[in-house]
VEXMI-412896 format. One record per residue (C-alpha): x, y, z; residue in three letters. Coordinates in steps of 0.25 Angstrom, whole numbers, padded with zeros to 4 digits, always signed. Layout:
XYZALA...
***
This chain:
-0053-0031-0211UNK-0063-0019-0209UNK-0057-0007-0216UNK-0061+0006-0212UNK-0068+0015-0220UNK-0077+0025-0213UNK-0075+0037-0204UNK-0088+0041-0196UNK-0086+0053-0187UNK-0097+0056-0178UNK-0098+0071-0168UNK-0108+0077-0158UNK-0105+0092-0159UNK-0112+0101-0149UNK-0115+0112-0157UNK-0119+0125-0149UNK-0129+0138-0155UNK-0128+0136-0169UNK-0132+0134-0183UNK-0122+0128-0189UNK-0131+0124-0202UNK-0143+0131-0207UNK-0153+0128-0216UNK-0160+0137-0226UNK-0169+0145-0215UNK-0156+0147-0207UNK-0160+0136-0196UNK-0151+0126-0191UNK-0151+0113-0201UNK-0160+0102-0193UNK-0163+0088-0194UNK-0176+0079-0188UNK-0170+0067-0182UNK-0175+0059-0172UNK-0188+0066-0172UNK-0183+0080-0167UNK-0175+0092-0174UNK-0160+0093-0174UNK-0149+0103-0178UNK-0144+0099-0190UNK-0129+0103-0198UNK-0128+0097-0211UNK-0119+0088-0216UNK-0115+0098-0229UNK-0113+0111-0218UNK-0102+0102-0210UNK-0096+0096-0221UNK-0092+0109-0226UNK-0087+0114-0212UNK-0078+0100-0213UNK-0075+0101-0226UNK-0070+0115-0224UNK-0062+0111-0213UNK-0055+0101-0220UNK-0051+0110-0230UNK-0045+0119-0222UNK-0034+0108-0220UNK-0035+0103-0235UNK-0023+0108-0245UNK-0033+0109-0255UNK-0048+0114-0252UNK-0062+0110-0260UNK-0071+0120-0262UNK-0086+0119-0266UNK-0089+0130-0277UNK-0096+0133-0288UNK-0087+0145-0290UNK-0077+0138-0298UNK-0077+0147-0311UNK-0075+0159-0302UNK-0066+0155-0294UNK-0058+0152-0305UNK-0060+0165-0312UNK-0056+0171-0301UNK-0043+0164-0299UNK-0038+0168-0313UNK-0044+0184-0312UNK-0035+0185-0300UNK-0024+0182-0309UNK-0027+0191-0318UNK-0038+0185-0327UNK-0048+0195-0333UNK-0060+0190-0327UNK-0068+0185-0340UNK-0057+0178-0343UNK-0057+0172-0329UNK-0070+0167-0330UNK-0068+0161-0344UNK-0057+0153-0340UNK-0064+0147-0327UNK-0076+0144-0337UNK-0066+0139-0345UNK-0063+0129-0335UNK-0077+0125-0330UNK-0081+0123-0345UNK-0069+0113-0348UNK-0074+0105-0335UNK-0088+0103-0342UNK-0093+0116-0336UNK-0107+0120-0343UNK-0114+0132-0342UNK-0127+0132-0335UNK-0135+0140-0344UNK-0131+0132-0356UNK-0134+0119-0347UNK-0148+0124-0343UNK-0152+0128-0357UNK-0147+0114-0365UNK-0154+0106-0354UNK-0140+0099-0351UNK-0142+0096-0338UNK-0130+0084-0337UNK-0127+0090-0322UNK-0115+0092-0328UNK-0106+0106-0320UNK-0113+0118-0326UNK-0108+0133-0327UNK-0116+0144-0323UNK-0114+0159-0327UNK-0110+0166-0316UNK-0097+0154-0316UNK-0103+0145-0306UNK-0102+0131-0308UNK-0118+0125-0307UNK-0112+0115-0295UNK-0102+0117-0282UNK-0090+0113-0287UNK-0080+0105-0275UNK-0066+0106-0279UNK-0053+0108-0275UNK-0050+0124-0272UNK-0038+0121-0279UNK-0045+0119-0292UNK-0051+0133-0293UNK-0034+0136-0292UNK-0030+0125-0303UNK-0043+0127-0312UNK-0037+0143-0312UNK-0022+0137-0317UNK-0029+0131-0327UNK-0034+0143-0333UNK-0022+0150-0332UNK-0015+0139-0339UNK-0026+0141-0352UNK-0025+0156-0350UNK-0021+0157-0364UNK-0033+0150-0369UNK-0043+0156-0361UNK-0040+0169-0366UNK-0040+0165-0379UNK-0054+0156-0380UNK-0059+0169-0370UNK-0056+0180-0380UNK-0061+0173-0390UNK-0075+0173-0385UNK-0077+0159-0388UNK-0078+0149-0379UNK-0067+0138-0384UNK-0064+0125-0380UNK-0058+0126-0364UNK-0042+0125-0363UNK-0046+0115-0351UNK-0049+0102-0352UNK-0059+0094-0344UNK-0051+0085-0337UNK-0042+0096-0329UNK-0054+0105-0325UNK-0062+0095-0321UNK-0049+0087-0313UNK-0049+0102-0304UNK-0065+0102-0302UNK-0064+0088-0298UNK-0053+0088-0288UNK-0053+0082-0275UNK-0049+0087-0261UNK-0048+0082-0249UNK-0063+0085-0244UNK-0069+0084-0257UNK-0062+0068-0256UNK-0071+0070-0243UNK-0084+0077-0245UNK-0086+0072-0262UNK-0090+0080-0273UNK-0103+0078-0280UNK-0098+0085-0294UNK-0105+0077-0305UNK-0106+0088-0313UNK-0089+0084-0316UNK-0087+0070-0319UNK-0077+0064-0308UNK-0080+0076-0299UNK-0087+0069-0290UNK-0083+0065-0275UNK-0089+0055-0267UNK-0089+0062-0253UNK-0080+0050-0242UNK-0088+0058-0231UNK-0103+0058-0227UNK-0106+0068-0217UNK-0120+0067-0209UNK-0128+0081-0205UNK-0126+0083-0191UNK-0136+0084-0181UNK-0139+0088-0166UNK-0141+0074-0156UNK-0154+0081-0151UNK-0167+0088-0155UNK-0161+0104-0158UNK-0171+0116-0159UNK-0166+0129-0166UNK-0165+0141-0159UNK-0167+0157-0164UNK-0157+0166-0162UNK-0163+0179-0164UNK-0152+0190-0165UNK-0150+0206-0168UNK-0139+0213-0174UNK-0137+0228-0172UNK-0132+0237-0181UNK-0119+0246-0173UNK-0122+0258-0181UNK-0135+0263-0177UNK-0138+0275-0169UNK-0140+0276-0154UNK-0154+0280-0157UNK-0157+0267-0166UNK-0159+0254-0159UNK-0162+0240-0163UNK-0154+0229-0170UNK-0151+0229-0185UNK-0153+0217-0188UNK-0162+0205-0182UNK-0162+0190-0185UNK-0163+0177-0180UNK-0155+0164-0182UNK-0157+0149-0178UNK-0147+0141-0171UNK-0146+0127-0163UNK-0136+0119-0154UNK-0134+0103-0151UNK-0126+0092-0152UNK-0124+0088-0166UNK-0120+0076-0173UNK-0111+0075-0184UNK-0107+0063-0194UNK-0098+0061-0205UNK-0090+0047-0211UNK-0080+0047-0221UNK-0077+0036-0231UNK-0062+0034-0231UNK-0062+0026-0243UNK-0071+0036-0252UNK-0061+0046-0248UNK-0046+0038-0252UNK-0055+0035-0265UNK-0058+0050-0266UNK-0044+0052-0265UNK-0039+0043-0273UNK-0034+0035-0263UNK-0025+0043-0254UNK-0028+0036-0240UNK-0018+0047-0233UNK-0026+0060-0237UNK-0039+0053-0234UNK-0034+0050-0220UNK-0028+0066-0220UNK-0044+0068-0224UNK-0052+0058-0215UNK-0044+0064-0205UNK-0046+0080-0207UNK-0062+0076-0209UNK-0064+0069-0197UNK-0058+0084-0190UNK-0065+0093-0200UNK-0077+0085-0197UNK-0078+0086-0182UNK-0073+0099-0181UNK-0077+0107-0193UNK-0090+0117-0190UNK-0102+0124-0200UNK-0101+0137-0200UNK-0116+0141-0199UNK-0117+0153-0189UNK-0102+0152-0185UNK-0102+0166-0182UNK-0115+0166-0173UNK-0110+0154-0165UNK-0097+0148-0165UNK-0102+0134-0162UNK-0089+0129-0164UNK-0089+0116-0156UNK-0083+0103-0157UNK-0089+0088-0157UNK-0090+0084-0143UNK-0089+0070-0148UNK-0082+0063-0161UNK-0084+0049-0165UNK-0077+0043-0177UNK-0079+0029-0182UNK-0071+0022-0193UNK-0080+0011-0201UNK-0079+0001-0211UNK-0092-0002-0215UNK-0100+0012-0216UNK-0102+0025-0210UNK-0110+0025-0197UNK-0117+0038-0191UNK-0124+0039-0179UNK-0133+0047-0180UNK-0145+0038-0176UNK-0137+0039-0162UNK-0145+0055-0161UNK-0157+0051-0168UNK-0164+0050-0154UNK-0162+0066-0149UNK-0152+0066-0139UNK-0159+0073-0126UNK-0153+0082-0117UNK-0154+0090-0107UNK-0146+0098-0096UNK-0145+0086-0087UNK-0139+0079-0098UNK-0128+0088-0102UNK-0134+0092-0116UNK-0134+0085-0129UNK-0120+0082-0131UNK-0116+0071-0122UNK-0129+0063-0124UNK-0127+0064-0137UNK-0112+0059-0136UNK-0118+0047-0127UNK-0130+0044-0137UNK-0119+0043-0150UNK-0110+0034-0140UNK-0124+0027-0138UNK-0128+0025-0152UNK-0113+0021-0157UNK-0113+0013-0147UNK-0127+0003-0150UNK-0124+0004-0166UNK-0111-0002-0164UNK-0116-0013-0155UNK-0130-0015-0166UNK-0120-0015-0178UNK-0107-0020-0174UNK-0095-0013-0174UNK-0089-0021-0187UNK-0087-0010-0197UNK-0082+0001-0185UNK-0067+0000-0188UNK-0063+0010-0175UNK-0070+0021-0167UNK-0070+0032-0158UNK-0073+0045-0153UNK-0069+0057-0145UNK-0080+0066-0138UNK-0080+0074-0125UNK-0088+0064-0115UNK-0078+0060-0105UNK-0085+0046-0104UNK-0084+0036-0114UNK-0094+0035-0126UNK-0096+0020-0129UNK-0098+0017-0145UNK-0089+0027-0149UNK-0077+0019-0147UNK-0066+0024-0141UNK-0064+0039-0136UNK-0053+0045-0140UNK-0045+0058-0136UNK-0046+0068-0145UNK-0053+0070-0159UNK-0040+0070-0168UNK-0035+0057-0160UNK-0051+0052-0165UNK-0049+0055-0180UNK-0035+0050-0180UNK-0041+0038-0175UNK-0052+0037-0185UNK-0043+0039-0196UNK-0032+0029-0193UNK-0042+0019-0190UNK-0049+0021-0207UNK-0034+0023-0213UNK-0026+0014-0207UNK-0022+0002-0217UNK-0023+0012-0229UNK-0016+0011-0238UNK
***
């Protein structure tokens, strides 16, 4: 019996104006491939749109932060915590997890990669947690109050009230997308997550070039006898047709979950919608290029993930006689899916199909189905079904 264990979800996008991923120089990301220069979005910049996304439907939110001292602190001043003894309770509690300060690390030589504690109480790594361990890490302060002011006053640091094992259960809980997306946190022992999803940098099907917007500002207070622009720049944006990849292993995720098959169907099946329609915010303000895919293939595997993005790794050439990039690309997907199949067999494909806007049929993508949602509901029954 061939048991499904991979979700592959595959989109074109037809981004317009934009620059949806910058690099250091303020450029749009790029990639050679295939000899010629593409448009590039990585994989990090949209899996924070979709992780976002999903937490907006999450009851309990992860957050990425190296602010955890702080935020602590700052609970408990705004319950009326003088602030030094705010930020000796928060310490308090980074300490009892195994918390060292940097300084003292960097002049003993103890470089045991082990979580560190810098000055200004920021942790020496990002942190990903549950947001509702900033509120419980708070409780437990309040609960040792008593202590802490004593240990506090008497200008000694004594032995925490905390103990390890509760401190570090809170800076090693799991959400929902963190069960997704993993946590590399070897500074805490059992605090790291292998991620069930892999998520590829997307690309554009065709050769891009990057185009300078040069732009003034003028400033509304000036005189009527000054003239000119108060301010002058340019910025770089590019447009095409962009494909996107991401799998999910559906046993990596019940085992991240300690195997609850219902909220890890409940997650597969929030992905697959944050995924295709979450955006990057780069330069939302200057070019609202909210689209949506114009096509979305999902396929559910049982041997390994599959991308195809060999399919693009010959340009895709257009021009106006040939209605753009977007349906050649579509066609040119269908096409690669299609000879892939036929060259590997079709043995570990457990169940395919896809929705996209061509009216005619797309052959290797399986069957074309009528809406997006009906396409993920598909997808998912297909890799829970039998599941205990």
């Amino acid at each position: 019996m061939t048991i499904p264990r991979f979700v592959d979800i595959h989109l074109l996008q037809t981004i317009p104006y934009a620059n949806l991923n910058r690099d250091d120089l303020g450029s749009p990301k790029s990639v050679v491939y295939g000899g010629v220069t593409r448009t590039r979005v990585s994989s990090q910049c949209w899996k924070r749109a979709t992780r976002e996304a999903l937490d907006a439907q999450l009851p309990d939110r992860a957050v990425r932060t190296r602010r955890v001292v702080i935020e602590v602190a700052e609970r408990l001043r705004e319950d009326g915590w003088p602030d030094d003894l705010a930020d000796y309770a928060a310490r308090q509690l980074l300490t009892a997890a195994g918390a060292q300060r940097a300084k003292s690390k960097k002049k003993d030589g103890d470089d045991d990669g082990g979580l560190a504690l810098e000055e200004n109480g920021y942790t020496s790594v990002l942190l990903f947690l549950p947001a509702s361990a900033l509120d419980d890490l708070a409780a437990l302060a309040r609960r040792e109050r008593a202590e802490l002011e004593r240990t506090h006053a008497s200008g000694k640091n004594g032995k925490s009230p905390f103990t390890q094992e509760e401190v570090r259960a809170l800076l090693t809980g799991r959400t929902g997308t963190i069960a997704l997306f993993g946590r590399m946190l070897a500074e805490l022992p059992g605090g790291k997550v292998d991620g069930a999803v892999q998520v590829a940098h997307a690309f554009t099907t065709h050769a891009t070039d990057t185009e300078v917007d040069f732009f003034t500002a003028v400033d509304d207070t000036l005189p009527p006898e000054e003239t000119g622009s108060g301010h002058m720049n340019s910025a770089e944006f590019s447009a095409g047709v962009f494909y996107r990849y991401a799998t999910v292993d559906v046993v990596n995720l019940i085992d991240n979950l300690d195997g609850d098959v219902d909220i890890a169907r409940q997650l597969v099946e929030r992905f697959l919608a944050a995924f295709a329609t979450a955006m990057p915010t780069g330069k939302r303000t200057a070019t609202a290029p909210h689209t949506l895919p114009d096509l979305a293939y999902i396929a559910v595997r049982a041997d390994r993930p599959v991308s195809l993005a060999a399919a693009f790794e010959r340009p895709v050439r257009a021009g106006w006689d040939a209605g753009g990039w977007a349906e050649p690309s579509r066609r040119q997907l269908a096409d690669y899916a299609n000879v892939l199949h036929q060259m590997w067999g079709t043995g570990g494909l457990v169940q395919h199909a896809y929705v996209s806007v061509d009216p005619k049929p797309l052959d290797g993508l399986g069957d074309k189905t009528g809406s997006f949602p009906a396409l993920v509901t598909a997808a998912v029954d297909a890799v829970f079904t039998g599941r205990g």
